[in-house]
N, C-alpha and C positions, 0 to 999 in steps of 0.2 A: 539934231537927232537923225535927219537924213545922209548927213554927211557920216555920222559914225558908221551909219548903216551900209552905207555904202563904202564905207573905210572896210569893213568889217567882209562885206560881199568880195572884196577886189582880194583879199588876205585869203577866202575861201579859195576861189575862181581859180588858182594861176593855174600855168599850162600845165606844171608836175602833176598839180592835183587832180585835174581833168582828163589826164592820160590815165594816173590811179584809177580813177573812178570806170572809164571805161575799159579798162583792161579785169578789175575785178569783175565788172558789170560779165563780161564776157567767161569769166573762169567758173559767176555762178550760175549760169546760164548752163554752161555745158554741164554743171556736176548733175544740175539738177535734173536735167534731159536723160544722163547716165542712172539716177538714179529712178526716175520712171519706167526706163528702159526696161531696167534689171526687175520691176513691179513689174511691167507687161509679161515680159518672158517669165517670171515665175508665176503669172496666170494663167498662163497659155499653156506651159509644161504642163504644173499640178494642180491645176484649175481648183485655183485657191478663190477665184469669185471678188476678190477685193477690187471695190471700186475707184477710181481715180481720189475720191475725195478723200476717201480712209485711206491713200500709202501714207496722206500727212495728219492722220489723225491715230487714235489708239493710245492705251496705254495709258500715262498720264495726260496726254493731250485731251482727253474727254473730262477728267477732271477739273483743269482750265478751263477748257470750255463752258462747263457747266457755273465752275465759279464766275465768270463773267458775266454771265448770263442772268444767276438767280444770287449772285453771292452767298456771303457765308450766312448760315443757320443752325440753331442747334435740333432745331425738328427737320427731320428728314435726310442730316447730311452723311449720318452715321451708316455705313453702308453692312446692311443685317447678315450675321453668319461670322466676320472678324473682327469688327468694331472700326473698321479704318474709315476715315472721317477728312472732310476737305478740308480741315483748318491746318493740317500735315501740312500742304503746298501756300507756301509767301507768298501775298495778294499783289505784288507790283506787277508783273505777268499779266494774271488776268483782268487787273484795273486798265491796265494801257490796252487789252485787247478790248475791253468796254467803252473805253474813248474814242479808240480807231474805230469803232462801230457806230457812235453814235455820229460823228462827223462823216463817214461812209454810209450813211444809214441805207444804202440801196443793197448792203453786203449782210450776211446773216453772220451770227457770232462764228460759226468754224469758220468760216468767207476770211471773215478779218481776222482772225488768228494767222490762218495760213499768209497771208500778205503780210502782216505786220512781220511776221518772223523771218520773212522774205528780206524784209527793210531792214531788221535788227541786221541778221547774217551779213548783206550788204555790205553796211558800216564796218563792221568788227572786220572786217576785210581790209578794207580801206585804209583802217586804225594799224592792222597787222605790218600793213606794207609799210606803213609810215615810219612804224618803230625797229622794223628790222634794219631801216636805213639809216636809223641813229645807230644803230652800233656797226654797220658796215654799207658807208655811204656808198660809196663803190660798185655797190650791186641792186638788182632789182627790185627782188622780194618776195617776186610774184611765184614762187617757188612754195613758201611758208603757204602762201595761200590754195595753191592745189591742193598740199598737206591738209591742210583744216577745211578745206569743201571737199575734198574728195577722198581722204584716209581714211583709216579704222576708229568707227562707230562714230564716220560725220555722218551719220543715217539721221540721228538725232536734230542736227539741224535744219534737218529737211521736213521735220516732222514740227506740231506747235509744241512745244515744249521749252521752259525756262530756260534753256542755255542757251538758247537762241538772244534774247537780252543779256541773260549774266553775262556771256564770254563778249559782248560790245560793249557792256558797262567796263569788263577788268580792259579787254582794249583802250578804252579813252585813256583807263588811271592809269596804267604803267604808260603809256606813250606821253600823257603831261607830269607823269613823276621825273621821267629822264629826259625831257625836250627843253634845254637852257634851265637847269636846275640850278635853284635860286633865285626862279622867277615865281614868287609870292602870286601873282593869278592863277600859274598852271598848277600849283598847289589847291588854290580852290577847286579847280577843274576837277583834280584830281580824288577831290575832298567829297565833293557833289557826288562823284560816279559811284566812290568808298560807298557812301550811305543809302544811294539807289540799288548798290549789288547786297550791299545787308537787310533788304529789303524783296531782294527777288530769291537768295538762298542763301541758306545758313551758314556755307565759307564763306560770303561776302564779307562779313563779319572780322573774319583775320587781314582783310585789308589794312585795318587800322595799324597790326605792325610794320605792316612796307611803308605806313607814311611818316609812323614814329620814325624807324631807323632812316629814312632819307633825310626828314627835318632835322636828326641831330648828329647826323652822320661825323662823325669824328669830335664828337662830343661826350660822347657815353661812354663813359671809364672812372672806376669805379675810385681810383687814385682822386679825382676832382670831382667828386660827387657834390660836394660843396658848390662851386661854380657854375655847373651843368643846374643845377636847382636855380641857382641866382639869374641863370642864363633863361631857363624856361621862364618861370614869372616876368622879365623884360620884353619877351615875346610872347605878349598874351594872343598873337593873331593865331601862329603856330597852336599854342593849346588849343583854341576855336575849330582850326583845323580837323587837330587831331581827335577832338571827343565829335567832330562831325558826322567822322566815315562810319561808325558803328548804329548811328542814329535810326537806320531806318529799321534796328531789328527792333527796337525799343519802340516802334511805331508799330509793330505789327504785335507786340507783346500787349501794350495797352487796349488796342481793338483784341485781338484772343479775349482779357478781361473783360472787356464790353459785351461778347457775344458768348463765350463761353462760364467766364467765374475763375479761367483759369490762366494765367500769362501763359503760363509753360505747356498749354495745350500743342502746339507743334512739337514738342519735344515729347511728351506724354504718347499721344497717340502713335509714335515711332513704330511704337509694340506691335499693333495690330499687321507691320510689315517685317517685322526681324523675326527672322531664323533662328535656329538657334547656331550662334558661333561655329562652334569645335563643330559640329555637324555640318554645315556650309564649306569650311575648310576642308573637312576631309573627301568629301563628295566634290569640291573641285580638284582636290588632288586624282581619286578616283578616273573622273570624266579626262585628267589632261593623260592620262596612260591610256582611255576605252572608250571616250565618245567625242570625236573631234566635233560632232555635231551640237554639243550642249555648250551654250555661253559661256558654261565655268570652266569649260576647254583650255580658253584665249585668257584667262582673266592672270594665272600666273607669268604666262608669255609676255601678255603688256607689261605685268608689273615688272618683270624683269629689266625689256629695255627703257621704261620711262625710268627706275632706277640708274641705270647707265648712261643718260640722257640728264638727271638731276645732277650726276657728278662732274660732267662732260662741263654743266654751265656754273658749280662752283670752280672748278679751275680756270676757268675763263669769267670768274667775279661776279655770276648773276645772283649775289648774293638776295636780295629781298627777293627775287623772282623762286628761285627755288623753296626761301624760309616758305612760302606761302603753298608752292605746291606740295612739301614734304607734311605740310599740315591737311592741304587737301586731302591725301596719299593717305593719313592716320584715320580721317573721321569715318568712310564705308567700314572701318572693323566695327564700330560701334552698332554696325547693323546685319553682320554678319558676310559681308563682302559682297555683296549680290551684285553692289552698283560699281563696283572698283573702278571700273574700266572704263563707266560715263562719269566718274568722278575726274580720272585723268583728264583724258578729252578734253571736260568742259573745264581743266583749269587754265587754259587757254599759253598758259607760260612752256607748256613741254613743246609747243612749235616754233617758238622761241632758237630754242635751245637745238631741236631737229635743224632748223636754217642757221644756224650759226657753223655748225660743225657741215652740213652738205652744200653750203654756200660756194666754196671754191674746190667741190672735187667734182667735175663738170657730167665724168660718166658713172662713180659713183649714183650722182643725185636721180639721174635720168632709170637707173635700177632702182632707186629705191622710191622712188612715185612707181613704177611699174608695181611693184610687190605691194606698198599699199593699198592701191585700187584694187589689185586682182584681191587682194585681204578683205576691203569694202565690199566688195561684188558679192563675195562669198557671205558676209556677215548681212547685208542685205537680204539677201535670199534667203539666210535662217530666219530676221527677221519676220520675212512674210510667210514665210511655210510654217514655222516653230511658232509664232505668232509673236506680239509684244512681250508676252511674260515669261518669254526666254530672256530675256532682260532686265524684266524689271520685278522680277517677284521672285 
């Protein structure tokens, strides 16, 4: 056992991985400073009053928070006046900031939220770099990673809030879907991360076709349907697999029954946050012609380039990375689009695709980190003037 252990330590340790580590260490260090910064100054300007602890709280952060804290209930959680209710937001989140607390015990629930998320963002850095190097060994990485600490609406990651885990769970799984494929562990890796991210938010869930279409990649044709059947039942590991990565929503459906009466209670309670449609649509159209100031401003603009960005990474074959974000991209209509743009963001694949395409155009890249920040800066400071629910409501 010590020996594996230490098999295992020395595969962690090497020097590549130790320069990652602190090179990311240092990139989130500075976002994070930039984005305090940008908190002090818009104190100081519109003596907005926010204190250090809330730039990383608000919003649904206090939701989390609170489910960590007292977990779920059906007395008291329903919040009076719109019916919205914490069994909305997937317990993986708040369970692991309840863990970090209880082994931190000297740290109060926000305490460990704000750190844990600290750790999550970290990782998914880390993860980022790694996997930009499998598709262009050649180059750094550390590029994609500015992009995702410091771009449009990494505000979020700085804040406790679920992307902070999701976008390091989808990190591990695309970096062991394409890291020596056909290596049956990182498939597990892979499998694990599937069924923890369907466990922290409801796209986790479409996981499960990226690891269908990996596992039988050049198998699925509709000519040998026959074979491909014969083929799946000989690989009962693969099926195990595959019904794995969706497992943890079906964990949070049976507790919803347990405490609610109703599985579909996350999906139910939706309502008490949706707009109506056609009304949200046309009020962002509205604001992108008359109010650069309203979130719904930016929400066509992103969609436009992360659209341009999904196409950029089918002609260049990032075929399961986009199926997944094009599904991401679909589900905010369902709720009136309020969230499009932290939908983007946290699918974590359109960085991907950002570094692939400004990987080798040297001053291109160096203009387009410039525009993103000054973009962040800007969206930061609506954040705290306009307050959270320029966002999220």
């Amino acid at each position: 056992m010590k020996e594996k252990a230490v098999g295992l330590w020395n595969r962690i340790a090497t020097k590549e991985n130790k320069q990652i580590a602190k090179n990311v260490l240092l990139i989130l260090l500075v976002s994070r400073l930039f984005y305090i910064f940008i908190g002090c100054v818009t104190n100081s300007a519109f003596g907005n009053n926010i204190t250090f602890a809330k730039m990383f709280l608000g919003g649904d952060a206090d939701w989390y928070i609170k489910i960590a804290e007292k977990g779920y209930s059906l007395s008291g959680s329903i919040k009076p006046g719109d019916g919205q209710a914490n069994w909305a937001f997937f317990p993986l989140f708040p369970v692991s900031i309840r863990l970090f607390k209880y082994i931190f015990f000297f740290l109060n629930y926000a305490q460990a939220g704000i750190f844990l998320s600290l750790i999550y963002v970290y990782i998914m850095g880390i993860f980022l770099v790694k996997t930009v190097r499998l598709y262009k060994p050649d180059r750094l990485g550390y590029f994609a990673v500015v992009l995702v600490y410091m771009g449009p609406y990494s505000f979020y990651l700085h804040c406790v809030y679920s992307e902070t885990l999701f976008m390091m769970l989808i990190a591990v799984f695309f970096y062991y879907l394409k890291k020596e494929k056909g290596n049956i562990n990182n498939y597990w890796i892979s499998a694990a991360a599937a069924m923890l991210a369907s466990c922290t938010r409801i796209v986790g869930v479409i996981l499960v076709l990226q690891m269908y279409l990996d596992l039988y990649e050049g198998r699925i044709t509709f000519g040998k349907l026959g074979s491909f059947i014969v083929h799946m039942f000989k690989n009962p590991v693969k099926i195990l697999q595959v019904f794995l990565c969706p497992a943890g929503i079906f964990v949070n459906m049976m507790h919803l029954y347990y405490v609610t009466g109703d599985a579909w209670a996350f999906r139910n309670v939706q309502a008490a946050w949706r707009e109506d449609g056609a009304g949200w649509i046309g009020n962002m159209i509205w604001d992108f012609f008359n109010n650069i100031y309203a979130e719904r401003y930016w929400i066509p603009l992103v969609m436009i380039l992360a659209i341009i960005v999904y196409v950029y990474m089918l002609k260049c074959r990032y075929y399961s990375e986009v199926l997944f974000a094009v599904i991401t991209l679909i589900i905010p209509f369902t709720g009136g689009v309020m969230s499009m743009c932290r939908f983007i963001a946290g699918s974590y694949v359109v960085y991907i695709g950002l570094y692939d395409y400004f990987a080798d155009k040297k001053d291109l890249k160096w203009l387009a980190v410039f525009l993103a920040v000054v973009m962040e800066a800007f969206l930061i400071w609506l954040w705290f003037t306009a307050g959270v629910n320029a966002f999220t409501a």
